[in-house]
N, C-alpha and C positions, 0 to 999 in steps of 0.2 A: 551700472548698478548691479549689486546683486541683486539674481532671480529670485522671486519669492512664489510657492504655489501652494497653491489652497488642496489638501488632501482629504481624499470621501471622509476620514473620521473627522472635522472640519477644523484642523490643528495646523498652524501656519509651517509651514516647513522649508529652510534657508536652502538656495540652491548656489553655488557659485560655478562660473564656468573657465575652463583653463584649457591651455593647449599643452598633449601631451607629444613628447617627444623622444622617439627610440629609434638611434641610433640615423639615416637620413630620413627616416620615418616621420609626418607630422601628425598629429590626428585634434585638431581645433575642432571646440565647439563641447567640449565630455564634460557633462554636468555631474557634479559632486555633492554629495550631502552629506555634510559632516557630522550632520549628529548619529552618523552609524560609524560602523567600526570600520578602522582602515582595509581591514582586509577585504570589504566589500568596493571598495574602488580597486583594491590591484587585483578584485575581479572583472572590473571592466577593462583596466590594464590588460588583461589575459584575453577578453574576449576580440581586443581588438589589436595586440600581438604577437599571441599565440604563447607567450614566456609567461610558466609554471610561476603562480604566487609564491612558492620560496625560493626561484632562480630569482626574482627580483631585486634591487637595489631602486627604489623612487625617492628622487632626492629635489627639492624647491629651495633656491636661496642657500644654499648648502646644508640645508637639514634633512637628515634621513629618515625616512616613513617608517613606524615602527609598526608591527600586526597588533597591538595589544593596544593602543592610543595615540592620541594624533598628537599629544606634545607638544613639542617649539616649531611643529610641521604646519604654519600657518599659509592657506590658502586663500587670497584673493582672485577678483576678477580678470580674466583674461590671465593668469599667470603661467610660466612655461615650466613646466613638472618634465623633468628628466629621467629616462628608464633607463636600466643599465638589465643586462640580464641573455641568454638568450635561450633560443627554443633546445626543446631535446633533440629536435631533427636535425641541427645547427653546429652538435657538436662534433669532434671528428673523430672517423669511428677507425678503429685501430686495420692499419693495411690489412694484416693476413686475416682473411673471416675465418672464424673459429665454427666449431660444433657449439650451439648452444644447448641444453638441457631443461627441461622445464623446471625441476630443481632449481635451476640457476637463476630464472627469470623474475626480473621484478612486475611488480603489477604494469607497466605499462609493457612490458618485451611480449607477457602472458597473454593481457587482452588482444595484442599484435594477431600473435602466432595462433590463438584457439577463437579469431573474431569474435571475441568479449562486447554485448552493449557498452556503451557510457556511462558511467557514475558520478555523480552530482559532487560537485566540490564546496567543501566544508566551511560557511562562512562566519564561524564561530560561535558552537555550540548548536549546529545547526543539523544535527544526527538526525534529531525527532522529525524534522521536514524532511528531509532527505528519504532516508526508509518510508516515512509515509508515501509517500510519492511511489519509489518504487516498486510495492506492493501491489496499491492501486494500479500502477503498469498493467500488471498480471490480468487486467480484468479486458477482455477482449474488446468488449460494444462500449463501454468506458472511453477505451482507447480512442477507438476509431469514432465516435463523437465528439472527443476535444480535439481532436486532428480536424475536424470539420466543423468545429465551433468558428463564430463570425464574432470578432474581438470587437467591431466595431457595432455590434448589439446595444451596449450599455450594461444595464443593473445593477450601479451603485457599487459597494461596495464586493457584493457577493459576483457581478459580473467581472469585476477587474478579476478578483482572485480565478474566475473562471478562463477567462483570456490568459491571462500569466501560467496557470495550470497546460492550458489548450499551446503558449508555447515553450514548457519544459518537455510535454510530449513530441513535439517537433523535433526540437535539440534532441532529444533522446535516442530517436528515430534515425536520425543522421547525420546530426550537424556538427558534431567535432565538439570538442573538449573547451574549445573558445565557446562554442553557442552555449554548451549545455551551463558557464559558468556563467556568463550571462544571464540567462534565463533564470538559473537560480537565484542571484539576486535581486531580480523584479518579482519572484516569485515570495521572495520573502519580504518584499516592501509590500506586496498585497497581502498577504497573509496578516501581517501588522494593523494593516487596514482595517482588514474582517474581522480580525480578531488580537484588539489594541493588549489585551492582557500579556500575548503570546510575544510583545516586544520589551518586556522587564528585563532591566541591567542589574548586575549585582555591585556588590560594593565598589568593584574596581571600576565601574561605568562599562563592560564587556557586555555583552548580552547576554542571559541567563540561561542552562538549560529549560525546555520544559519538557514537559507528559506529552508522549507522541501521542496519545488516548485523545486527549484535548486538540489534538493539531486535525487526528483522521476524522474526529466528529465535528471539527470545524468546516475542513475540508468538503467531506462529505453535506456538507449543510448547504454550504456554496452553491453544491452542484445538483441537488434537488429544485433549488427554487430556477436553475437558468438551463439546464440541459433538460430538451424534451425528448420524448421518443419518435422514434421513427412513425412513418405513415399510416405503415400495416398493423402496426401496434396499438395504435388510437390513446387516446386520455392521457392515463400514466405518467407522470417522470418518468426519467430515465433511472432516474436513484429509487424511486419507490418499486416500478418494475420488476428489476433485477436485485436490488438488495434488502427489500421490504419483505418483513415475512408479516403472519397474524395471528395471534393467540386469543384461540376458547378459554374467558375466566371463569370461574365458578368459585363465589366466597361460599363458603357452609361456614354458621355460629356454634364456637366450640360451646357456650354457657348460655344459648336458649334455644326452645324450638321453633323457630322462622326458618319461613320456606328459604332456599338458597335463591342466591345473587345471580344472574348469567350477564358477562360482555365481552364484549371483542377489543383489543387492545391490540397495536404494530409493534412492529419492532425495525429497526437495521441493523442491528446485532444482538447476539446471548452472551449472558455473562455465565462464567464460571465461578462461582464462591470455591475458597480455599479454606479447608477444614481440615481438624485432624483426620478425618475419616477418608476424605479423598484423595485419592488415588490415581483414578484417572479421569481424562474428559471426562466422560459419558456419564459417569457418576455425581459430576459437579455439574454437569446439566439437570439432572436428572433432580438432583436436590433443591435447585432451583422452582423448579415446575410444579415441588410441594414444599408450600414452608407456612411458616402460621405469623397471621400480622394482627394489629389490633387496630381498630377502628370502633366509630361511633355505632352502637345497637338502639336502635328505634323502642327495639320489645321492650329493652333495660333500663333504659335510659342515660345508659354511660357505657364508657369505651370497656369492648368484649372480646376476643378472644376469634379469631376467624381463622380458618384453615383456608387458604389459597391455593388452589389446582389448576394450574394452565395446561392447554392441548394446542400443540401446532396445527394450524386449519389452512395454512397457504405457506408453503415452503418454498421461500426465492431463491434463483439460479447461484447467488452469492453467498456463502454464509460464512456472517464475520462472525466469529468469538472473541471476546475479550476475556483474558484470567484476570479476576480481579485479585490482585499483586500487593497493593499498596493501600494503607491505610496509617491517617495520619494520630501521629505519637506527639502526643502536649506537651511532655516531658522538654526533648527537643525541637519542638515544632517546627517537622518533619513528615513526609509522605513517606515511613518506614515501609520496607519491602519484605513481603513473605518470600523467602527462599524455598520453600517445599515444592517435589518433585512430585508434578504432577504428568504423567506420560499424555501421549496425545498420539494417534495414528496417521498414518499417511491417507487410510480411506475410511469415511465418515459413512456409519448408517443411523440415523434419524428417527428410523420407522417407529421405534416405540416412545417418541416423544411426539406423537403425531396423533391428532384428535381419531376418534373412529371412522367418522368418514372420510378424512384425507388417508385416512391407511386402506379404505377400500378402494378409492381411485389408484394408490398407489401400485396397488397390486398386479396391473396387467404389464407393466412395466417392468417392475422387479421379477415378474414368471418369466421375461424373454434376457433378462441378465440370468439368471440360473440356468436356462436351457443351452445359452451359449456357452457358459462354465462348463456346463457337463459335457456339449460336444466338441469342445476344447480338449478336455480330456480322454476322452474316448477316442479324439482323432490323433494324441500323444501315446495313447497306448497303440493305436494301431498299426500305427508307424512303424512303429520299437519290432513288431512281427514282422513287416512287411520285407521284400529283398531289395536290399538298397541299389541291384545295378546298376536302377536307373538313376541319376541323381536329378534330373530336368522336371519343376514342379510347374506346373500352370500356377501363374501369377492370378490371383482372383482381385477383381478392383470389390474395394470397400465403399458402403453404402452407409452413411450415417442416418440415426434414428434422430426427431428431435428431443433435447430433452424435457421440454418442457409441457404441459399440457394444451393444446388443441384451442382451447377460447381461452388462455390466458401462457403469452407470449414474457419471457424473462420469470417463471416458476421453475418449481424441479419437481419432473413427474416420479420419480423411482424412490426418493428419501439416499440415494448412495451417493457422495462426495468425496472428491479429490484432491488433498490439500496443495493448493499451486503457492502460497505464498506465508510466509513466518515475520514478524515483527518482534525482534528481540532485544530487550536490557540486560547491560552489566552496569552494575554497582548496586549501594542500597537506599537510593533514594529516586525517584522519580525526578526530582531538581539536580539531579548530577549523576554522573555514570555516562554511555555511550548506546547509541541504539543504533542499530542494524536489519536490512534487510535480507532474507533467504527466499529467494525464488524458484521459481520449477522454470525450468527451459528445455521442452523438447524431453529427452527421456534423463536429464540429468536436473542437478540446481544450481545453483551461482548464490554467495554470498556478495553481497553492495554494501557495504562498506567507505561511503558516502563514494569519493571520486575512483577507491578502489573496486575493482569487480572481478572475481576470482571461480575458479569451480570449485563445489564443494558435492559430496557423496551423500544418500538417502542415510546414510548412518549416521552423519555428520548432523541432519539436522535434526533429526530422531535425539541427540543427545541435549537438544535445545529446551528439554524438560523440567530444568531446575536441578535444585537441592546441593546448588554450589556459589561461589561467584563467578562462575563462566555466564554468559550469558543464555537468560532464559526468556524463553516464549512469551511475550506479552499479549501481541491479538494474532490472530493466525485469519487466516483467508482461506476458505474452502469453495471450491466451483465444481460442477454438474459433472459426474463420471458418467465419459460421451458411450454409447454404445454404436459400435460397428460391425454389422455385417454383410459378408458377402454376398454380390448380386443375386447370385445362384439361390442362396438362403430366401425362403417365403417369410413377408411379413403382414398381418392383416392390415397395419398400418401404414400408409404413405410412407417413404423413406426420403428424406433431402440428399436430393443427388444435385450432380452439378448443370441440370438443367432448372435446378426446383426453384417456383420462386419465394419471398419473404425472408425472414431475420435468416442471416447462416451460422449454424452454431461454431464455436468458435474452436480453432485450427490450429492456433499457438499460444502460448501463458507469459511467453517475453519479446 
């Protein structure tokens, strides 16, 4: 009989099962589900062949599997599905070994030669997952929580997508081009799960682009309600934590005199509005945190005029921003795309978007990043005098500060951030175009590019500002610029060294 299973959103879904066959190869028992896209089975083809989805040729009864629809490619129970195809390893490499060139290199020769991560393979229109995923990479204690997530927890829908997450990080981590392709595809059968909107087919029955925006706030939603924090951290998510910030509001009535409003409001990201005015980041932050809304007046008795002023009062280790990019056009009903170039920095400071009291906490933090600046340079000038005969420097081992404050583990004590990771669109529509990851690794970055992974230069992604159709910045990923100094260096405060115990701040971005 075909298998029939009951899925968390509670929508019957046809399973049939068939034996695949490559070349003396058997692999009996690979369940199929046809109401997804073929490509999504010759990614289990892959993960359990190792043969690249367009070396393929899968053929049943003499009909050939097409990527776009399953056609006259009818699949019953227990049937024998033939692969034809073989690996890249497989093919034969020409007698005399040549000089290669990196110039020359395709992405797979590239990732080889510069031990490139793994990049998720594209399982049709599957950009917006993919870059999201790799971004989130970038976040260290993220990381290493879905690495040690326990899949057999439970929680419904929001657990599966956690488990499926907990093992694309795995594959990522090491497991080959078969794992990672795998995993992607359960990872997008959970994802559908959590969130049934994000599984829309367009006219040709394909799967539809969608809003990476809608996949990371999905995503991220997942993973608040089922990852906790560690021991030493107490209470908190793990997602509130480290990616949770909190804003001082304060309504004032522009048309009567009532006393003003005071509350407190979260966040897991800031948006940027895109005006003619703005420019850059800091200033379409900045705009945000004063804007005037209208609401109900008690004094008046009808809706009045309020001026809105937010102040950051807890700034988390994470800071996502989102540009807000797109807004939808009736005309063509459409999620039209603002193309305007808005620049963005490598290193973020906060400080003046930050309540008065959190800028005085701030403060002892930020005094020991300037003093290290200045003897930074004072010991670059010294140098430049000094007689070089000797050239033999004493190595000094590095002592990292935390960055966060003291009773509250995943904040940012300084207000200064580091952008490790970019989530970028081309085209003009949020339902169509191509999205892409840019990550920091180490002291360079890597464009992902779903199954591609490439190096790419600080200039390169600097240019990821708009005011073209190349691809521009959608949400950006900022984490904690770590401060390091040496032993020798006096600190009033404890330093995490590698005897110290509790969270350790994090060491690498990919």
């Amino acid at each position: 009989m075909t298998l029939i299973k009951l899925v968390a959103t509670n929508l019957f879904v046809f399973f049939v099962t068939v034996k695949v066959k490559w070349g003396k190869e058997m692999y009996p028992g690979v369940e199929v589900n046809t109401d997804d896209d073929p490509v999504l089975f010759k990614a289990q083809i892959f993960a359990l062949t190792g043969v690249q989805p367009e070396r393929q040729k899968v053929v049943c009864k003499g009909v050939t599997l097409r990527d776009d629809a399953w056609g006259n490619f009818k699949l019953t129970n227990n049937a024998l599905v033939l692969v034809m195809g073989s690996k890249e390893e497989d093919v034969p490499a020409a007698p005399v070994e040549q000089t290669r060139f990196v110039e020359d290199m395709n992405e797979s020769e590239l990732a080889t030669a510069l031990d490139l991560p793994e990049g998720l393979i594209n399982l049709g229109n599957t950009c917006y997952m993919n870059a999201t995923v790799q971004c989130l990479k970038t976040v260290p204690e993220l990381k290493n929580a879905l690495l040690n997530y326990d899949p057999t927890s439970g929680g419904g829908t929001a657990g599966g997508l956690t488990s499926a997450l907990s093992e694309t990080m795995r594959s990522l981590e090491g497991g080959g081009a078969g794992a990672c392709a795998a995993a992607a595809a359960r990872l997008l059968h959970a994802l559908h799960a959590a969130a049934p909107r994000l599984a829309e087919r367009g006219a040709g029955g394909q799967l539809a682009q969608q809003d990476a925006s809608e996949c990371w706030t999905e995503i991220i939603r997942a993973l608040s309600m089922r990852l906790q924090s560690t021991p030493e951290t107490h209470s908190k998510p793990l997602i509130e934590q480290y990616f949770g910030g909190t804003l001082d509001v304060e309504l004032v009535c522009s048309e009567a005199d009532e006393p003003p409003t005071r509350s407190t409001e979260t966040f897991l990201q800031l948006s940027c509005f895109i005006s003619q005015d703005v420019k850059y980041l800091q200033s379409g932050l900045r705009s945000k945190m004063s804007e005037q809304i209208t609401k109900m007046s008690e004094t008046l008795g009808r809706d009045a005029v309020y001026t809105k002023t937010s102040k950051i009062s807890r700034l988390p280790a994470y800071l996502t921003v989102q540009f807000v990019r797109f807004y939808y056009k009736e005309k063509e009903s459409i999620n039209a795309k603002i193309l305007k170039d808005v620049k963005f920095p490598l290193e973020l400071d906060v400080y003046e978007l930050c309540s008065t009291e959190l800028q005085e906490r701030l403060t002892p933090m930020r005094t020991k990043f300037k003093e290290l600046e200045e003897a930074s340079v004072e010991a670059a000038l010294s140098s430049k005098n000094k007689n070089h005969g000797d050239s033999k420097k004493e190595i000094k081992r590095k002592a990292t500060l935390p960055y966060w404050f003291e009773n509250d583990v995943g904040s940012n004590n300084s207000g200064y951030y580091r952008l490790q990771a970019v989530l970028t669109h081309r085209g003009r529509s949020s339902s169509s175009g191509h999205y892409v990851a840019w990550v920091a690794r180490g002291d360079g970055w890597l464009r992902c590019d779903d199954d591609a992974v490439t190096p790419v230069t600080e200039e390169e992604v600097l240019k990821l500002s708009g005011g073209g159709d190349w691809h521009c910045a959608y949400l950006l990923l900022y984490g904690p610029k770590i401060l390091e100094l040496s032993q020798e260096e006096e600190s009033p405060e404890p330093m995490i060294t590698d005897d110290a115990s509790g969270p350790d701040p994090p060491t690498a971005l990919a």
